[in-house]
C-alpha positions in Angstrom: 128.7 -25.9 195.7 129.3 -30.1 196.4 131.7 -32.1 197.0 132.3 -35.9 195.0 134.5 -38.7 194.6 135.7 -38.9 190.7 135.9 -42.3 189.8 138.9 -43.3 187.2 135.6 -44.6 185.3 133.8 -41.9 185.1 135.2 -40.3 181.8 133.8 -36.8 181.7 134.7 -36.2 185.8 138.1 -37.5 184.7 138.6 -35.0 182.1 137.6 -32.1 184.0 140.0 -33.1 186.7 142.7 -33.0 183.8 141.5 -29.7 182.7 141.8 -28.2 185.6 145.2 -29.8 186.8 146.2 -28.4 183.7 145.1 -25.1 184.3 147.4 -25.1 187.0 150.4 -26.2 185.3 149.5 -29.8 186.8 149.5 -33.1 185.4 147.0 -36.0 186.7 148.7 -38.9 188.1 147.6 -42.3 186.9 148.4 -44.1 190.0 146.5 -42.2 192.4 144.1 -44.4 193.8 141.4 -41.7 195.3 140.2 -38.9 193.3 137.9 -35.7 195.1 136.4 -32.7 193.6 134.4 -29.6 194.5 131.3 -28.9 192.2 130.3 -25.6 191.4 127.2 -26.6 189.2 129.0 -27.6 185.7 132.2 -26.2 186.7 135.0 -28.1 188.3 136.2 -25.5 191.0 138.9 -27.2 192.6 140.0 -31.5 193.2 142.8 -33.5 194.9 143.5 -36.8 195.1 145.8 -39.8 197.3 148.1 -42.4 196.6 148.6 -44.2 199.9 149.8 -41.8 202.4 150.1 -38.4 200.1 148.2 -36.4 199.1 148.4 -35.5 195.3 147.0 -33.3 192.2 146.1 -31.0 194.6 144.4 -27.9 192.2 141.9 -25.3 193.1 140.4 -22.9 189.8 141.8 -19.3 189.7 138.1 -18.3 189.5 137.7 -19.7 193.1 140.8 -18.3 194.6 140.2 -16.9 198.0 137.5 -18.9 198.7 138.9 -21.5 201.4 138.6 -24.1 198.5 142.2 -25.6 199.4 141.2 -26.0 202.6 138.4 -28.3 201.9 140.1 -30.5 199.6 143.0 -31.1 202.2 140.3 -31.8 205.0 137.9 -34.4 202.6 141.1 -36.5 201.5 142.9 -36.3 204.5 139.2 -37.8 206.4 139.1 -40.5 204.0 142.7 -41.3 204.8 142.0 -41.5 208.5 138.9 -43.4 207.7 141.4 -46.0 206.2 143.5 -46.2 209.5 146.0 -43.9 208.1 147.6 -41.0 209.8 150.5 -39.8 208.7 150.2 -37.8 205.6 152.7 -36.2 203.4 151.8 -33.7 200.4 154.8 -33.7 197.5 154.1 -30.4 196.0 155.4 -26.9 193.6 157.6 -25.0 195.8 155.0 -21.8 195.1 152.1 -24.0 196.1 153.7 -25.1 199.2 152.5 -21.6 201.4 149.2 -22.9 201.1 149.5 -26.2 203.3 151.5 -24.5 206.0 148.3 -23.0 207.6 146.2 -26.1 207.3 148.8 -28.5 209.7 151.5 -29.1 207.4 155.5 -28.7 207.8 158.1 -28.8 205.6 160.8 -31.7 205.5 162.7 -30.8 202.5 162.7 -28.5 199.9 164.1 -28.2 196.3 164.7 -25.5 193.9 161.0 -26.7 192.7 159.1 -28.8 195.1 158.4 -29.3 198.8 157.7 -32.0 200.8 155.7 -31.6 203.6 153.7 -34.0 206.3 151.1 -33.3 209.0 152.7 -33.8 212.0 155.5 -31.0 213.4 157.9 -33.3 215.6 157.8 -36.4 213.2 160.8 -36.2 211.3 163.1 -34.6 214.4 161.6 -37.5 216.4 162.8 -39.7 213.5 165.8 -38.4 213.2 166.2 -38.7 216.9 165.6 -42.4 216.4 168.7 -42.8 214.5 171.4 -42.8 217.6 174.1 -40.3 218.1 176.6 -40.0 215.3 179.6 -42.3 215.1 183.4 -40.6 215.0 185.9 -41.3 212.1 184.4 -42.0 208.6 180.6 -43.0 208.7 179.5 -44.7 205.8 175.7 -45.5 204.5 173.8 -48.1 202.4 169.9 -48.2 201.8 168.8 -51.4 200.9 165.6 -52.8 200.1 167.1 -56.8 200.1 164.2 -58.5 198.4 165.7 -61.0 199.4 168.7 -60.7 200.9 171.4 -61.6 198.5 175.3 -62.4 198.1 175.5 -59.5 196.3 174.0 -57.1 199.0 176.6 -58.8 201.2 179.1 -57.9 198.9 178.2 -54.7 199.3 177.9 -54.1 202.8 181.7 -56.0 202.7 183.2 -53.5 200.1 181.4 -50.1 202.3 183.0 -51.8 205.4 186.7 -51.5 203.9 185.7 -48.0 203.1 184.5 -46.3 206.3 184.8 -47.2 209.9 180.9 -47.5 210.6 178.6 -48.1 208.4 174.5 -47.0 208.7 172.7 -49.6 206.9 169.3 -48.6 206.2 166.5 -51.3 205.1 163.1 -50.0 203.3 159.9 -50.1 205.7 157.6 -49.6 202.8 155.9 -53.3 202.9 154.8 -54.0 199.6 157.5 -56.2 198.4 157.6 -59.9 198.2 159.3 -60.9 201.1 157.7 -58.8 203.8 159.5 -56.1 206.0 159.5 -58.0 209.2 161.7 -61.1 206.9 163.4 -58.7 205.3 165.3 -56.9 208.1 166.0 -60.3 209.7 167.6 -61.8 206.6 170.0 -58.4 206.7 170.5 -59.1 209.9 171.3 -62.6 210.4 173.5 -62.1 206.8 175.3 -60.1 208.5 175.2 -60.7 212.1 179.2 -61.6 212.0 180.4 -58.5 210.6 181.2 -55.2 213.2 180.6 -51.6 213.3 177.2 -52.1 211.2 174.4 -49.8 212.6 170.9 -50.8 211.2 168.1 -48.4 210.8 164.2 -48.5 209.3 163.7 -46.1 206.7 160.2 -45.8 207.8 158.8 -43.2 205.6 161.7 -41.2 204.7 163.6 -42.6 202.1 162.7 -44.7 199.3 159.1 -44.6 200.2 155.6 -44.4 198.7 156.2 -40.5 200.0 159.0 -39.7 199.3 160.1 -42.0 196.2 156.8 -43.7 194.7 158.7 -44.3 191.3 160.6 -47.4 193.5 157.8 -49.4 193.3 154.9 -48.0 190.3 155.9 -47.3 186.7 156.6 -43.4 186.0 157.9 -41.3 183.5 161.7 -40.8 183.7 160.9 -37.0 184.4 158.9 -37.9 187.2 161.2 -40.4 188.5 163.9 -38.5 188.6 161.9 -35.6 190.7 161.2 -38.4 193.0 164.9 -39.8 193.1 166.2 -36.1 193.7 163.7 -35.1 196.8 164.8 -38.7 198.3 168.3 -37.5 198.2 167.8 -34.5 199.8 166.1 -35.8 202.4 168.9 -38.3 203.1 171.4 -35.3 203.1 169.1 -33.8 206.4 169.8 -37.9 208.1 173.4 -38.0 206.8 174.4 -34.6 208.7 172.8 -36.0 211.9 175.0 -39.2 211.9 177.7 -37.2 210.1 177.6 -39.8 207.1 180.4 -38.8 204.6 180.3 -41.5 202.0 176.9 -43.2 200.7 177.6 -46.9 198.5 175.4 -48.1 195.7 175.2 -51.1 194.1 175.2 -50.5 190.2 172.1 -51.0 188.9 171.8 -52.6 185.0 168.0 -53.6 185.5 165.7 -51.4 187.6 165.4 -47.8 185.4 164.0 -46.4 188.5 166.7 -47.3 190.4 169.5 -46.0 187.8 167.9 -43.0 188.0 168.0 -42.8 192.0 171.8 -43.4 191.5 172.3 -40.4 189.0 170.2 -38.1 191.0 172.8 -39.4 193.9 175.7 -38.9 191.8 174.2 -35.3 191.1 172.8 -33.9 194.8 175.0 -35.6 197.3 178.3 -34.2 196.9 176.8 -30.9 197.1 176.7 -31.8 200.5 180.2 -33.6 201.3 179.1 -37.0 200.7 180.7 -39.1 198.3 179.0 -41.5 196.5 180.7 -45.1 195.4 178.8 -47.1 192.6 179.8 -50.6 193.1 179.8 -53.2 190.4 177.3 -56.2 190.6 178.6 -59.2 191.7 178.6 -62.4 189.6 178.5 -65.7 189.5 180.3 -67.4 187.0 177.8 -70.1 185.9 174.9 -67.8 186.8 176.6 -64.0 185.7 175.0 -61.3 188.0 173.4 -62.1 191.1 170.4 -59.7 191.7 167.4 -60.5 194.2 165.2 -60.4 190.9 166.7 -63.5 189.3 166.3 -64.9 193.0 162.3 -64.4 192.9 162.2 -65.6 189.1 163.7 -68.9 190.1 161.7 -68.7 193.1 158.7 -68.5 191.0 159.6 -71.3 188.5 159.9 -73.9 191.4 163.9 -73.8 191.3 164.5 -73.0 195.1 167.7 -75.3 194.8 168.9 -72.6 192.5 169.1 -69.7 194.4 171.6 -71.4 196.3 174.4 -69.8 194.7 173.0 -66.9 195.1 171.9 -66.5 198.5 173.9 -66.7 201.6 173.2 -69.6 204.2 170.7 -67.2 206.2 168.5 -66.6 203.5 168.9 -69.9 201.8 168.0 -71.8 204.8 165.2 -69.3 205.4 163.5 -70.6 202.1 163.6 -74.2 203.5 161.4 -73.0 206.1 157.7 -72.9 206.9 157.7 -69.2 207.1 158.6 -69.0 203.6 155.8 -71.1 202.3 153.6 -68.3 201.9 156.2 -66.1 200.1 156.9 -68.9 197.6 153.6 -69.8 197.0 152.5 -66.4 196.4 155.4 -66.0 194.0 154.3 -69.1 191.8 150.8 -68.2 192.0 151.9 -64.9 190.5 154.2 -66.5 187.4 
């Protein structure tokens, strides 16, 4: 047997690896970004593949069974991966296929009725939920936000959670691939809301609304996959909401993102199974603008009419696109118009 990278170009590798995901009741992602395979002359005896930090497609032949062929797939990707500087790695999988990582260094963080999600360290999810803080008495209250940027309508959101509970865990996305970068991102939370109390903030790191654990956030899947996605992210919040005893979890209703609609319903659906109540809160608008949204701050953005967002932005985050820090930010947003 050898082993060989399948390039997305290399049509007849490509349909093998479908064949075979197939096979196994599989179907090949178009996003993954690294694709492996073991040769067994002609035959295709087992591949796998990675989009950022998880591993994915992961099929070995039933002809090959036995043979330790798993094992090999997990070990090539997961050396490329460190190769690439990266180290924590997560495998999103079929709840029958999930007995197979277990002896090859990986533990399980959540499970549904028909996937698991597991990563390759023991302690890193205890550690993270460990990070979190002890929880908080009376009603605890949660937002996740991804605030790209920080707008006036995620203030009026964390304003409306704030006359619901008594404390309220605001969590803001880690995963670094939107426009205004994570480090800007959590201070333009911060500062728009530095003058409000009992507000708790918290990184999501790679636990919620992630590349791992929610990929359909930020790449184009189909609404069946999404919704997979949206419901494994939910259940992982339920394991962080019963550590800071988080009874009530507000959403801001979402007319635009389909990805994000879906996120809601799968909400709607898995967290009161759990004793936490979930609010959907209307957008807020604008009268001569209608609904403020941090998309329709990054289109003007991108058309040059940075005098614009002004009504839709609060002082923080409007005097933060004045600056020179921003320059790159806007730039990069006209460049891409």
């Amino acid at each position: 047997m050898n082993t060989t990278r399948i390039y997305k170009s290399d049509r007849i590798g490509m349909e093998m690896v479908h064949k075979l995901l197939a096979q196994e009741g599989l179907e090949f992602d178009q996003n993954v970004e690294y694709t492996f395979a073991v040769m067994d002359g002609d035959n295709m005896a087992a591949t796998g593949s990675f989009y950022k930090n998880t591993l994915r497609c992961l099929a070995v032949s039933s002809e090959y069974a036995g043979e330790g062929l798993m094992s090999l797939i997990v070990s090539e990707l997961t050396a490329e991966l460190f190769r690439r500087q990266v180290n924590h790695v997560f495998i999103y999988t079929k709840k029958d296929a999930a007995k197979k990582f277990l002896p090859l260094g990986f533990y399980e963080i959540a499970a549904l009725q028909d996937v698991v999600f597991l990563e390759n360290r023991r302690n890193a999810f205890n550690d993270y939920l460990n990070s979190l803080g002890e929880s908080k008495s009376n009603v605890n209250g949660a937002i996740v936000m991804n605030a790209n940027p920080f707008t006036l309508g995620h203030r009026y959101l964390v304003e409306y959670a704030l006359s619901h509970c008594d404390n309220l865990h605001l969590f803001i996305v880690s995963e670094d691939i939107s426009a205004f970068p994570r480090a800007v991102r959590e201070t333009l939370v911060k500062k728009g809301t530095a003058d409000l109390e009992n507000i708790y903030y918290h990184p999501t790191e790679d636990y919620l609304v992630s590349s791992a654990t929610f990929p359909s956030y930020f790449i184009k899947e189909s609404s069946k996959v999404t919704s997979a996605h949206a419901t494994l992210d939910s259940n992982v919040f339920v394991k962080i909401a019963k550590k800071l005893n988080i009874t009530k979890r507000f959403v801001g209703e979402e007319p635009f993102s389909p990805a994000t609609a879906l996120y809601n319903q799968a909400m709607q659906k898995e967290l009161p199974k759990h004793g936490i109540e979930v609010t959907v809160i209307p957008r807020k608008k604008e009268e001569s603008i209608g609904t403020i949204s941090a998309s329709l701050v990054r289109k003007y953005i991108a058309e040059g009419n940075i005098n614009g967002t002004e009504l839709l932005l609060p002082k923080t985050s409007y005097e933060f696109l004045q600056s020179e820090e921003a320059k790159p930010i806007i730039e990069k947003l006209q460049n891409k118009a």
